[in-house]
C-alpha positions in Angstrom: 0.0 0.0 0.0 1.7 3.1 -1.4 0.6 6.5 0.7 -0.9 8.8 -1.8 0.4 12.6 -2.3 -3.1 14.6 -1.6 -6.7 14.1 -0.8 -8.8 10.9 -1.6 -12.3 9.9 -1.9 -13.4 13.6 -0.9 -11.1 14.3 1.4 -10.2 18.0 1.4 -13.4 19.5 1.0 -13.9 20.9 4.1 -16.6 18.6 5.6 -15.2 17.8 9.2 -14.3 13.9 10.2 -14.8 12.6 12.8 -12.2 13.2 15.5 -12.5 9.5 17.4 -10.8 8.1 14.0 -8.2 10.6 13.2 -4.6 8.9 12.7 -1.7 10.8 12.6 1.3 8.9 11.0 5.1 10.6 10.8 8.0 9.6 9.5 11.2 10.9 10.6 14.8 10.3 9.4 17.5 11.6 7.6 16.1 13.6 4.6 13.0 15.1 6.8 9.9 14.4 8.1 6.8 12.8 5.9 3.4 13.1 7.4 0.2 12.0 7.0 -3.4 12.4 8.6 -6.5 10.1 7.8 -8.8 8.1 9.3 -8.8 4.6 11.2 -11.7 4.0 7.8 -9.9 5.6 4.8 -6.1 5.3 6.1 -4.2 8.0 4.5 -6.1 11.0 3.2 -3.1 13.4 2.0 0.3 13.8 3.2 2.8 16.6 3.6 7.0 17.3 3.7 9.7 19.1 5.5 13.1 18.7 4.1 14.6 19.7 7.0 15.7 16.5 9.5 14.8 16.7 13.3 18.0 17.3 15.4 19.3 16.1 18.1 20.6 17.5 21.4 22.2 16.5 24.5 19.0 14.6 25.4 18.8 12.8 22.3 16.4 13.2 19.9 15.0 16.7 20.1 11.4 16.6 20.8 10.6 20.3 20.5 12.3 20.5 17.0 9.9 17.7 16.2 6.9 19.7 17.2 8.2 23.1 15.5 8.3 21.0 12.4 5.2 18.6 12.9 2.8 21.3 14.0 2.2 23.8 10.7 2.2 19.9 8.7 -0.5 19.2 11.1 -2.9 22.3 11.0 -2.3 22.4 7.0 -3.5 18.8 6.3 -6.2 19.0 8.7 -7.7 22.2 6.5 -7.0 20.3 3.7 -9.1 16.6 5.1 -10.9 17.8 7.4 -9.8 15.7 10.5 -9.3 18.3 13.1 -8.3 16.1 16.6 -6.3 13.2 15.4 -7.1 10.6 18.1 -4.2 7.9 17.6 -0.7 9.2 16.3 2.3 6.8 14.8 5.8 8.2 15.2 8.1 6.4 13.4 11.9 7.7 13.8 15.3 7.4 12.7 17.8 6.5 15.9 14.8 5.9 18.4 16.7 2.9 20.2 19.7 4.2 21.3 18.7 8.0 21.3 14.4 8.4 22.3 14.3 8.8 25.5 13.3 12.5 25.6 10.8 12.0 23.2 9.0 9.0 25.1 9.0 11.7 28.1 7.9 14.1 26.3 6.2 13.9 23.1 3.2 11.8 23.6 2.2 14.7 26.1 3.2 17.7 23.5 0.8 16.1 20.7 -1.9 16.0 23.4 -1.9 19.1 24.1 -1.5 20.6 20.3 -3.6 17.9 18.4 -5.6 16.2 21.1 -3.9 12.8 20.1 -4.8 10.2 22.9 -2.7 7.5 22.0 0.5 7.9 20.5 3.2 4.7 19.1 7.0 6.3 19.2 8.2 2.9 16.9 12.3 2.5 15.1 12.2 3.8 11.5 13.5 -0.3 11.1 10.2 -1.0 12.3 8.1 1.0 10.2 10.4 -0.1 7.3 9.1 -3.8 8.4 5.3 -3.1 8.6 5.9 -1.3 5.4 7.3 -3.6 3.8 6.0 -6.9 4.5 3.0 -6.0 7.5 2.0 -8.2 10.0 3.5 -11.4 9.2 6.8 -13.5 10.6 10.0 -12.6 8.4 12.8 -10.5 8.2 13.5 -7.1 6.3 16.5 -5.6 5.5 16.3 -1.3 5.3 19.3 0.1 3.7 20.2 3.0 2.1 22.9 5.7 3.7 23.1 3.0 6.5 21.8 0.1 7.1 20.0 -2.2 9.7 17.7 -5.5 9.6 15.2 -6.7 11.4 12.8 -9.8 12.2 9.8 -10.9 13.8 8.2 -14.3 14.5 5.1 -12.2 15.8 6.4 -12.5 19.7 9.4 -10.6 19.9 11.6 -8.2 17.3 15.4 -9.1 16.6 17.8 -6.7 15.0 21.0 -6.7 13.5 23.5 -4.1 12.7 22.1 -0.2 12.1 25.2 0.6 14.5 26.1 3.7 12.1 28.6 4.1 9.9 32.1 3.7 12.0 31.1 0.6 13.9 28.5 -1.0 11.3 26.2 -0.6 8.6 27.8 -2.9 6.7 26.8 -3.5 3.5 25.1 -0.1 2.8 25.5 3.1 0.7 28.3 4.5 3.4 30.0 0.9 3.7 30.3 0.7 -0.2 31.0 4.8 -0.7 33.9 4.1 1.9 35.2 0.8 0.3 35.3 1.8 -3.0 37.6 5.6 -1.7 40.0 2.9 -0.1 40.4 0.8 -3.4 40.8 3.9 -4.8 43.4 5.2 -2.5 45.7 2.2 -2.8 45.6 2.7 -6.6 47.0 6.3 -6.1 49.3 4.8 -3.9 50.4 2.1 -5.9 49.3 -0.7 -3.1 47.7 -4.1 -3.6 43.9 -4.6 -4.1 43.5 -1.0 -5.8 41.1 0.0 -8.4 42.3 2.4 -11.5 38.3 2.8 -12.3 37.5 3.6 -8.9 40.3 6.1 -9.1 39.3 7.8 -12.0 35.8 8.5 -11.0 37.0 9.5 -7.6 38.9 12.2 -8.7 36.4 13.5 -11.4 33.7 13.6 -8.4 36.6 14.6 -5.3 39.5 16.2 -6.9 42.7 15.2 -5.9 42.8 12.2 -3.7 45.4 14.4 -1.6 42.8 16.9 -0.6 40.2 13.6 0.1 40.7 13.7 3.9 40.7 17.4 4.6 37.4 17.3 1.9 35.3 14.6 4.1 36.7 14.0 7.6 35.5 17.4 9.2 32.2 16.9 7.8 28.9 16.5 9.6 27.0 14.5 7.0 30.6 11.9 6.4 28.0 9.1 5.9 25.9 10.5 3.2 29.2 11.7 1.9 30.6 8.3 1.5 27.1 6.9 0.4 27.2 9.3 -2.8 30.2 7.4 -4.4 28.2 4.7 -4.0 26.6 4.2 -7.6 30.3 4.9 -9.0 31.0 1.5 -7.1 28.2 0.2 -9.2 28.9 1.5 -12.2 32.1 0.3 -12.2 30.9 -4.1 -11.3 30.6 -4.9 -15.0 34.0 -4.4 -16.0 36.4 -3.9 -12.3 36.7 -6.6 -10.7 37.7 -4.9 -7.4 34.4 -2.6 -8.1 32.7 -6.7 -8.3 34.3 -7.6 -5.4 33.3 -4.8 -3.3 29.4 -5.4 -3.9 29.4 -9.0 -3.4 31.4 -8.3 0.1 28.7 -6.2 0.7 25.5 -8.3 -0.5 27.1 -11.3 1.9 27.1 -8.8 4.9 23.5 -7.7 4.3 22.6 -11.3 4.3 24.1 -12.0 6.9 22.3 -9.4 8.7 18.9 -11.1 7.4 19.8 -14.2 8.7 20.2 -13.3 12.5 16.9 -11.9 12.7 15.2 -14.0 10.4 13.1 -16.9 12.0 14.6 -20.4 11.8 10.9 -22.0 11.6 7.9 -21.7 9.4 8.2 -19.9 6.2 9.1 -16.5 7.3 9.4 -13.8 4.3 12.2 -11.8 3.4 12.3 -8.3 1.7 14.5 -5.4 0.8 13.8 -1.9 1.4 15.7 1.4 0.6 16.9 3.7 -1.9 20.6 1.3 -1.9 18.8 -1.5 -4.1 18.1 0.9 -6.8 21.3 0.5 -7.7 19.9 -2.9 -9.2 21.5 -6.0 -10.3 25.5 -5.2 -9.6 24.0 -5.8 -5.9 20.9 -7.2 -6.3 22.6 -10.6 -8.5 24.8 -11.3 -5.5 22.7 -10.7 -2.9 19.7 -13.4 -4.2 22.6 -15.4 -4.4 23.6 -15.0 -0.5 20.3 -15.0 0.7 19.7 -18.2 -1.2 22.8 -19.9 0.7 22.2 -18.7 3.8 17.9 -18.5 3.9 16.7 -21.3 1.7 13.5 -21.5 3.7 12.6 -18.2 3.1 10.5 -17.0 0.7 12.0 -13.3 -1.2 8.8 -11.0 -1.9 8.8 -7.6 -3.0 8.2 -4.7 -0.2 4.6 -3.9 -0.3 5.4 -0.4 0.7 7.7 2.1 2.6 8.3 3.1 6.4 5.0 6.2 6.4 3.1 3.5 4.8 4.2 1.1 8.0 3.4 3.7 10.2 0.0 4.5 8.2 -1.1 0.6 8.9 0.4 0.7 12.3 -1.9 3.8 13.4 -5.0 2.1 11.5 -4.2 -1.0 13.2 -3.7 0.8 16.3 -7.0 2.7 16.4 -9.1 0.0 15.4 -8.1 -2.3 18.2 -6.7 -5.0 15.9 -2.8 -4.6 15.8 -0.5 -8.0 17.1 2.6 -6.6 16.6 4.9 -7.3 19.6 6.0 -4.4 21.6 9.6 -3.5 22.7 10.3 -0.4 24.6 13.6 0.5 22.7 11.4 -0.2 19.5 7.8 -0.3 19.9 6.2 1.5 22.4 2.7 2.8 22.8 2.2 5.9 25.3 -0.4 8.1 26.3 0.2 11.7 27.8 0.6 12.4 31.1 
């Protein structure tokens, strides 16, 4: 289920909704915040953007810089659906697990008090990229794109792996490949073992000089998306480098990895792939089938269903109505209501 862009079956007209069955689902990670208000009924009636990606302070994530953002997204979909008092609200958000402690204190309470929400769900963006992707069934789903992180569900209890950021982890994604294809790059300069004359090439025509690489990315804030961009160089490079090859196949056998310590060991749990990384297409994707082959054979690959708002715009329909199973986790999953 793909969230649409504006108003459906009416919505937008004007004619109030009732308040009981307003959702409020928000997605928040690196590139912004997505939003969306509906109904428990119709799901998703129109959504709205901010380019501009919550921050975090010394508490974590910042919950009043979610609320600057959120709250003129808010008042300008509910003129535009006509839900005024969203009743149940769906935070998904980048960095919740290690870094959401203020906003479990304090955000449930902040969106009482300016929307009237009752019940709010603060849930990892890895979740909502799960219930997105594959909804309420047992499986495993691996999210990458500037990082990278998967996770798994027999229904009872969630498992992650990896999503520890771009020094420590994230193998396998945008950054991991960005980095590994500079360092093959670097050793051709240097004239060291395993280097990649390719790589080199396009990493001076995108970087300059490879002497001014450090100075160009180490003082940097955004390093990981930084790395991520030479990314699709990596790519472009597969058919004809072999050290270009070999970087994406390293890579494709540590996502799958990843898939296979959360995924189930019993049933026939379902595997999918979410993220802007596997547009990037079969330089990865070729390998990867292959690894998840070896290492999953029970598994069954499907295609994601949808994206992490649309897993928060089933979680807060689920939610609402009564009918969601999904286990809860407090570092992942947690339902609050103000205080």
């Amino acid at each position: 289920m793909t969230v649409g862009a504006g108003p459906a079956d009416g919505a937008g007209t004007g004619t109030a909704v009732g308040s009981g069955s307003g959702i409020l689902a928000v997605d928040s990670g690196g590139s912004g915040l997505r939003v969306v208000l509906g109904t428990a009924e119709r799901g998703a009636l129109a959504q709205r953007s901010s380019p501009v990606p919550v921050r975090t302070c010394a508490r974590g994530i910042d919950p009043d810089h979610l609320m600057a953002q959120l709250t003129p997204l808010v008042r300008a979909l509910s003129a535009e659906t006509g839900v005024p008092r969203p009743a149940t609200a769906v935070v998904g958000a980048a960095g919740l697990s290690t870094l959401g402690d203020a906003l479990r204190a304090e955000l449930p309470g902040a969106l009482a008090r300016e929307f009237g929400v009752r019940t709010t769900a603060l849930v990892a963006d890895a979740v909502t990229a799960y219930v997105g992707a594959l909804g309420p069934r047992p499986g495993a789903v691996v999210a990458a794109g500037t990082g990278l992180i998967a996770i798994g569900t027999d229904l009872t209890t969630w498992q992650r792996a990896d999503g520890w950021g771009h020094l420590l982890g994230d193998c396998g994604s945008g950054a991991w490949i960005g980095r590994a294809g500079l360092e093959a790059a670097l050793r051709a300069y240097d004239g060291r073992p395993g280097g990649s004359a390719a790589l080199l090439a396009r990493a001076e025509e995108r970087f300059g000089p490879m002497t001014g690489l450090p100075g160009l990315l180490y003082p940097r804030q955004d390093r990981p998306a930084v790395l991520a961009s030479f990314a699709p160089q990596v790519a472009a490079c597969a058919e004809d480098d072999p050290v270009a090859a070999g970087v994406l196949r390293d890579a494709a056998r540590h996502m799958a990895e990843s898939a296979a310590a959360v995924c189930p060991v019993g049933g026939e749990p379902r595997i999918a792939l979410t993220g802007g990384l596997f547009r990037m297409g079969d330089p990865l994707l070729v390998p990867l089938e292959r690894e998840l082959a070896r290492l999953l054979p029970h598994a069954l690959r499907v295609p994601a269903e949808g994206d992490p708002l649309d897993g928060a715009v089933r979680i807060a329909t689920e939610l609402a109505a009564g009918t969601l199973t999904l286990p809860r986790e407090e570092s992942l999953f947690s339902v609050e209501s103000p205080t």
